[in-house]
C-alpha positions as CSV (number, residue, x, y, z in Angstrom):
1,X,113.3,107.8,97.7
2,X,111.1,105.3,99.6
3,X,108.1,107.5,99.2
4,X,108.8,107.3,95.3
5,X,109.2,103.5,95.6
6,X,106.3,102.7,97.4
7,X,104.1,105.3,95.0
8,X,105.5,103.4,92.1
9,X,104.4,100.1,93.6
10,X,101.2,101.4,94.6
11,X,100.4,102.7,91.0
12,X,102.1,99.4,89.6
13,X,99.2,97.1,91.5
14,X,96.4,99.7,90.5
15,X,97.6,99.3,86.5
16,X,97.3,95.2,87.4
17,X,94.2,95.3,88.8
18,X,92.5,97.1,85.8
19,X,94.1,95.3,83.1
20,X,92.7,91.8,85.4
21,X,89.4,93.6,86.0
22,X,89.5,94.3,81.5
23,X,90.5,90.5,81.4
24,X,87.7,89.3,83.2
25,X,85.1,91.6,81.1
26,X,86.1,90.6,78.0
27,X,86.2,86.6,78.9
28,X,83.4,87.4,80.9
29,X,84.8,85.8,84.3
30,X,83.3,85.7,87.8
31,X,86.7,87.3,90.1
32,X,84.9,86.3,93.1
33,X,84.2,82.5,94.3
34,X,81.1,80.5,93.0
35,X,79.7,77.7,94.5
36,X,78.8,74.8,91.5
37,X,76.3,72.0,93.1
38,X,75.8,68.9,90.8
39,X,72.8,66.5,91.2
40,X,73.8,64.7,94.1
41,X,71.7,60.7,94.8
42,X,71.1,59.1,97.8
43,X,68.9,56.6,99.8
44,X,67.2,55.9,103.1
45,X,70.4,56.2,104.8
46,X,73.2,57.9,103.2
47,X,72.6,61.3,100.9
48,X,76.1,62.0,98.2
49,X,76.9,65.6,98.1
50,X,78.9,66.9,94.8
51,X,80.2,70.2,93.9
52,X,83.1,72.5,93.3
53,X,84.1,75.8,94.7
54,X,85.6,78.0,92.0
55,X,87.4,81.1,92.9
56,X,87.5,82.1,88.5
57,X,84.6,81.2,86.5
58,X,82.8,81.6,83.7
59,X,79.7,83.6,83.9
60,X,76.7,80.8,82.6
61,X,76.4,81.0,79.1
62,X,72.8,83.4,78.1
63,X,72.5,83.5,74.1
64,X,73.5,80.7,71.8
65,X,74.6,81.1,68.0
66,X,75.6,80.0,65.5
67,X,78.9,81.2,64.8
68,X,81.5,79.3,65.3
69,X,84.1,81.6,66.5
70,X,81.5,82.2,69.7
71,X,81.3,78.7,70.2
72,X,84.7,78.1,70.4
73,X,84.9,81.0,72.2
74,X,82.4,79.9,74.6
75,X,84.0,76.2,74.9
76,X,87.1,77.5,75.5
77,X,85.6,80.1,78.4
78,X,84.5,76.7,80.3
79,X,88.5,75.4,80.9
80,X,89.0,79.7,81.8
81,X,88.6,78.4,85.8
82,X,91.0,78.5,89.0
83,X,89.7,76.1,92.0
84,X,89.3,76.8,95.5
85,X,91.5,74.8,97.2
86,X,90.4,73.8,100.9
87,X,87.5,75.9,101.1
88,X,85.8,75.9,104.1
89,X,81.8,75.2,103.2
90,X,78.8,74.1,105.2
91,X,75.9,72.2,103.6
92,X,72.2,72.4,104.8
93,X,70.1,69.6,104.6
94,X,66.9,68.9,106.6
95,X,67.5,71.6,109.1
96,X,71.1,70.4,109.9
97,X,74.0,72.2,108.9
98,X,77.6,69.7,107.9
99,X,81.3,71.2,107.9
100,X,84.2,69.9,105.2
101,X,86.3,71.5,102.7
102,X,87.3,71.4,99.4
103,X,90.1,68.9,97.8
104,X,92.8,70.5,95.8
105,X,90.8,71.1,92.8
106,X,88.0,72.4,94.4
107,X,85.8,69.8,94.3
108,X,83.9,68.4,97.2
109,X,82.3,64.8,97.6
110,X,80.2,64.7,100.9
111,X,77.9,62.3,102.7
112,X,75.3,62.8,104.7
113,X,73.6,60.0,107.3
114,X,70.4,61.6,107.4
115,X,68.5,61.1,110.9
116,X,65.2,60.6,109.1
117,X,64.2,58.9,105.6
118,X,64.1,61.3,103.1
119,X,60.9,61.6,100.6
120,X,62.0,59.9,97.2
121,X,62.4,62.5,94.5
122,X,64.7,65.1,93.6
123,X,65.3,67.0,96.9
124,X,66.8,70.5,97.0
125,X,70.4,71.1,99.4
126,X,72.3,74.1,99.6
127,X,75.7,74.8,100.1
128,X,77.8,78.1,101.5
129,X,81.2,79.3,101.8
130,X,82.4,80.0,105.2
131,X,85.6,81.7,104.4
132,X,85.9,85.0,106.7
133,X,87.0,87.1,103.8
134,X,84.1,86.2,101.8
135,X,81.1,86.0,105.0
136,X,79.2,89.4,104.1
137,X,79.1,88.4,100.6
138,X,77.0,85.3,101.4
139,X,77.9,83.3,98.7
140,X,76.0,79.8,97.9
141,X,74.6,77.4,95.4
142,X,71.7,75.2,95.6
143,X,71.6,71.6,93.6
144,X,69.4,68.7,93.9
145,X,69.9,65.3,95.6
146,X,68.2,62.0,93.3
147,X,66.1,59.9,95.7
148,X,65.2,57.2,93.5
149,X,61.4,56.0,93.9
150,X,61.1,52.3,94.3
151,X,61.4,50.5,90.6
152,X,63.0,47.4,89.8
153,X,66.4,48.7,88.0
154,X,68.1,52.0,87.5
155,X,70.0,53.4,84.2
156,X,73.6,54.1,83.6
157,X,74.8,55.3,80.7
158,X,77.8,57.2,78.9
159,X,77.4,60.4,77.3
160,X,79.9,60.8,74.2
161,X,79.0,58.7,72.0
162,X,76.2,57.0,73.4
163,X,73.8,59.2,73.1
164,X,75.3,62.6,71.8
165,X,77.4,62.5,69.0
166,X,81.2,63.4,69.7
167,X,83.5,61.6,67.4
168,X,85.2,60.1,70.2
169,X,87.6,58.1,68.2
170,X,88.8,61.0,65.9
171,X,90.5,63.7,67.7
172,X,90.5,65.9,64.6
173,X,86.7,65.8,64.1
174,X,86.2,65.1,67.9
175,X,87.6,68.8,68.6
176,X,86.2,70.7,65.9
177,X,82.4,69.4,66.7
178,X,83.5,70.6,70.1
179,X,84.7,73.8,69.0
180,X,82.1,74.5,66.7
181,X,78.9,73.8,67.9
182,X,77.1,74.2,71.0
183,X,74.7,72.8,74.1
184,X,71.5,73.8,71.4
185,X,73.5,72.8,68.3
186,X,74.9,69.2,68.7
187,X,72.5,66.0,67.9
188,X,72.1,63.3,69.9
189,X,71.5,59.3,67.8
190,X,68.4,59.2,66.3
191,X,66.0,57.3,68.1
192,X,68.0,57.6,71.6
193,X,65.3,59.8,72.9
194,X,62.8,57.8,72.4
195,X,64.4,54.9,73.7
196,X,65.7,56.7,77.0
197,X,62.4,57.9,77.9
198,X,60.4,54.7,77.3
199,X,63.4,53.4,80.2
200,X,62.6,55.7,82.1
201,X,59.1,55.2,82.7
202,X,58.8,51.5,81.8
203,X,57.2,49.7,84.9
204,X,56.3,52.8,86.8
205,X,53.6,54.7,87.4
206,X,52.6,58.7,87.9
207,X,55.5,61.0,88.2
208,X,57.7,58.1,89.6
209,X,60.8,57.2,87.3
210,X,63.2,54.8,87.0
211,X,66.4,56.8,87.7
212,X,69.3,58.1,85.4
213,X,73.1,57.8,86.6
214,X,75.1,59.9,83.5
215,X,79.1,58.3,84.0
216,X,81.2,59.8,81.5
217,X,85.1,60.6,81.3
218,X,84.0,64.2,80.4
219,X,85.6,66.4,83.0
220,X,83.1,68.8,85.5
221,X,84.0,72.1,83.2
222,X,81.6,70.5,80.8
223,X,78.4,69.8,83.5
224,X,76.6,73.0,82.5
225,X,77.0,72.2,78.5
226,X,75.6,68.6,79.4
227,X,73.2,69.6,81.3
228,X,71.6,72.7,78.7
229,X,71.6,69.8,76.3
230,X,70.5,66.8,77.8
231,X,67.4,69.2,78.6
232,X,66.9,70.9,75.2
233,X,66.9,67.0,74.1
234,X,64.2,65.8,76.6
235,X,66.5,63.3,77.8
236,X,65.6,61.9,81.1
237,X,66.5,64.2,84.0
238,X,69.4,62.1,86.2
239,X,73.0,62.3,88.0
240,X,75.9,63.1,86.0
241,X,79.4,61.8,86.9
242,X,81.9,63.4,85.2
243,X,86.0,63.7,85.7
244,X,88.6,65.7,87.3
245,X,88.3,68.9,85.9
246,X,90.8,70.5,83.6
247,X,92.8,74.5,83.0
248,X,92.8,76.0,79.7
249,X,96.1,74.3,78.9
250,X,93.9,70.8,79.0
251,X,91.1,72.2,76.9
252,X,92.6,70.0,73.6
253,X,92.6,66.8,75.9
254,X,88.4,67.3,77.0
255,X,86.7,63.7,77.1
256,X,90.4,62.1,77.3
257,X,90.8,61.1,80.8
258,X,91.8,57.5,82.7
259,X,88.6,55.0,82.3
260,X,89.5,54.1,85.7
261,X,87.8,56.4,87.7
262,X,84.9,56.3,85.6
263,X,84.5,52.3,87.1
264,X,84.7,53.9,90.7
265,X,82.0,55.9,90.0
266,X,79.7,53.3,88.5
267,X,81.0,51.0,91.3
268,X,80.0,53.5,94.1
269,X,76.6,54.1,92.1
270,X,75.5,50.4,92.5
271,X,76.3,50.2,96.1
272,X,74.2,52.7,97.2
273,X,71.2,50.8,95.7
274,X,71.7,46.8,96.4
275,X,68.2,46.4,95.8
276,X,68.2,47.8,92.7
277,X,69.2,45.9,89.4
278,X,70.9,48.0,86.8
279,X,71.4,48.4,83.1
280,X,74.2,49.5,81.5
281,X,74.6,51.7,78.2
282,X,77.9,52.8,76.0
283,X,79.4,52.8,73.0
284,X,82.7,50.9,71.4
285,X,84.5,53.8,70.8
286,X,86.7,54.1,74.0
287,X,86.2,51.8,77.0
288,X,83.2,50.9,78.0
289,X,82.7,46.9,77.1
290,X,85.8,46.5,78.8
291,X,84.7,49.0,81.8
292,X,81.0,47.4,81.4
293,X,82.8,43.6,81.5
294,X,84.0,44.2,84.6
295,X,80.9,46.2,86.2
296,X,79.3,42.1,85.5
297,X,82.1,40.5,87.2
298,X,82.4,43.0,90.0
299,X,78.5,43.1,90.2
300,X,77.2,38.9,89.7
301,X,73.8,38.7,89.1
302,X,73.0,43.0,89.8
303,X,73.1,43.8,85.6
304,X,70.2,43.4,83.7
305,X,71.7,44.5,80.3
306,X,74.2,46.0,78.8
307,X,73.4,48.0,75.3
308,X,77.0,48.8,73.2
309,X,76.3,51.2,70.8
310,X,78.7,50.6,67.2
311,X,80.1,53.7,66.4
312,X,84.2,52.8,65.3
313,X,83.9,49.6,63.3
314,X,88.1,48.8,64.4
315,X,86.6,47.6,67.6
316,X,83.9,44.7,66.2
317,X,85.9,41.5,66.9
318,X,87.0,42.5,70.5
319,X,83.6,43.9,71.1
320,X,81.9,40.8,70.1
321,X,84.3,38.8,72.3
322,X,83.5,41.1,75.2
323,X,79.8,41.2,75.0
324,X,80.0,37.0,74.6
325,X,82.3,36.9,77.8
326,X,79.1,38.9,79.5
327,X,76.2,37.0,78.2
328,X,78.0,33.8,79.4
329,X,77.6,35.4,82.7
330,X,74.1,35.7,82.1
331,X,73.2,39.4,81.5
332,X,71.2,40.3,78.1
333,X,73.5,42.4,75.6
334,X,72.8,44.2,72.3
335,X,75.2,45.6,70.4
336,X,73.5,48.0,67.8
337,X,73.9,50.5,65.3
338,X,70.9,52.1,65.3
339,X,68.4,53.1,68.7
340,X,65.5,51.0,66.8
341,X,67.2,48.2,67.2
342,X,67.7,49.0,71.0
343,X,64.4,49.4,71.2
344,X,63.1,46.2,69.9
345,X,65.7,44.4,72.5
346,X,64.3,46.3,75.4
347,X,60.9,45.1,74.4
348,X,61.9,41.5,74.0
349,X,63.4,41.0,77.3
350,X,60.8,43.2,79.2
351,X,62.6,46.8,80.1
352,X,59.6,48.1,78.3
353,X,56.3,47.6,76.9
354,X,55.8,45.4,73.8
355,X,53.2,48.2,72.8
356,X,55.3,50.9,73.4
């Protein structure tokens, strides 16, 4: 009877692991861990290590249609994700080798007090898993850490909104452009390219840049979507900040997390460069004049600018009150409608060329 039982059991667990092996084909899954490194930033002294260890993932996505029932499909793969929880992981930078694990969901914020300056530029770092069950498989990512060259001010802007269009304040037609289009399909604002990159290089010269810092409430399962279109638009190449990251049973709350954290992360970015002034860039469809308001009064006398792009007309008056309250405190704002217009400001208070 016990020989039945156990060859019951044993067929039982071999039925489960093909119907889970069929699961992960047709979602096209990684069962085994994967190591996610973001663009990391750091300076002379302190390097900011970001990633997440992932122990179900979605393969990276190859071919990109049209059809909308792939990319809903394909958004919905990106929430299809299980976390490592207290990984072990070692990250290599400059021949040294640094021990942590992972927080509950995975993700993993490290610094490093590097014994020696590191060269400005993007700098590669790589990270491994050290869990015994997983050794022989050698599994690892590589990301980049942003060492800004020396300018006079450094970037931050959001992303929904700001510069790609995501209907932020209209969860109806916020989810279907989500659902329906893709990385290579979505549009950014007219003009915001242009304006980004003349940013960018305003006041610099060769390959040197003045650096991007990307804060948005987005959560991490969206980093590889932002990223595939951020470079298909030629946007300038930067740090994304993004939120906690979310399980398929989240996927209809994407972009609508607590504004807080995204302060924290704007907070930690302008500490790590005090001799750096910055300018800030959002939209009035969610928070950011009221996050950006209190980045000035945190910050007196470290922002430039502040650009507010109008995209939900309900928010004027308060807007208008907001960006008074910051120009009070000294800091050039423009609150526009259209890039062109951003442009022109830019040029009149000297963030770029008048003949650009």
């Amino acid at each position: 009877m016990t020989n039945k039982n156990s060859i019951y059991k044993e067929k039982k667990i071999s039925l489960l692991k093909k119907i889970k092996k069929k699961l992960y084909f047709l979602f096209r899954l990684n069962n085994h861990p994967v190591i996610k490194v973001y663009n990391g930033f750091g300076n002379a002294e302190k390097i900011i290590v970001l990633g997440q260890v992932l122990k179900i993932s979605p393969y990276p996505r190859k071919k990109y249609r049209q059809n909308w029932i792939t990319n809903t499909f394909s958004i919905l793969r990106l929430f299809m994700v299980v976390p490592f929880p207290k990984a072990k992981i070692s990250i290599a930078w400059d021949n040294s080798i640094h021990h942590t694990t992972t927080e509950d969901d995975g993700f993993f914020r490290f610094e490093i007090f590097p014994e020696t300056a590191p060269e400005a530029g993007w700098q590669k770092i790589s990270v491994h898993l050290e869990e015994e069950k997983y050794h022989r498989k050698n599994i690892h990512g590589q990301g980049n850490i942003l060492i800004p060259f020396a300018s006079s001010h450094a970037l931050i802007s959001d992303i929904d909104d700001t510069f790609l269009i995501s209907h932020s304040s209209r969860m109806r037609r916020r989810l279907y452009v989500l659902f329906t289009k893709n990385a290579r399909t979505r549009k950014p604002f007219d003009g915001v390219v242009n304006h980004y990159k003349l940013l960018a290089c305003s006041n610099v010269s060769g390959k040197n840049a003045n650096p991007f810092f990307y804060v948005s409430s987005s959560e991490w399962n969206l980093y590889d979507f932002i990223v595939e279109f951020s470079r298909r638009n030629e946007l300038p190449k930067g740090v994304f900040l993004l939120s906690q990251l979310k399980r398929i049973s989240e996927f209809w709350k994407s972009g609508q997390n607590k504004h807080g954290g995204k302060f924290t992360r704007i907070v930690r970015v302008v500490n790590a460069y005090p001799h750096l002034k910055f300018v800030l860039l959002g939209d009035d469809s969610q928070k950011d004049p009221e996050i950006y308001t209190s980045i000035v009064a945190h910050f007196p006398g470290k922002i430039l600018a502040v650009y507010i792009r109008a995209v939900h007309a309900a928010n004027f008056e308060k807007v208008q009150l907001q960006i008074k309250g910051m120009e009070e405190k000294g800091v050039s704002c423009c609150y526009f409608k259209h890039s062109a217009e951003a442009v022109l400001h830019s040029k009149k208070i000297g963030l770029i060329s008048a003949d650009a």
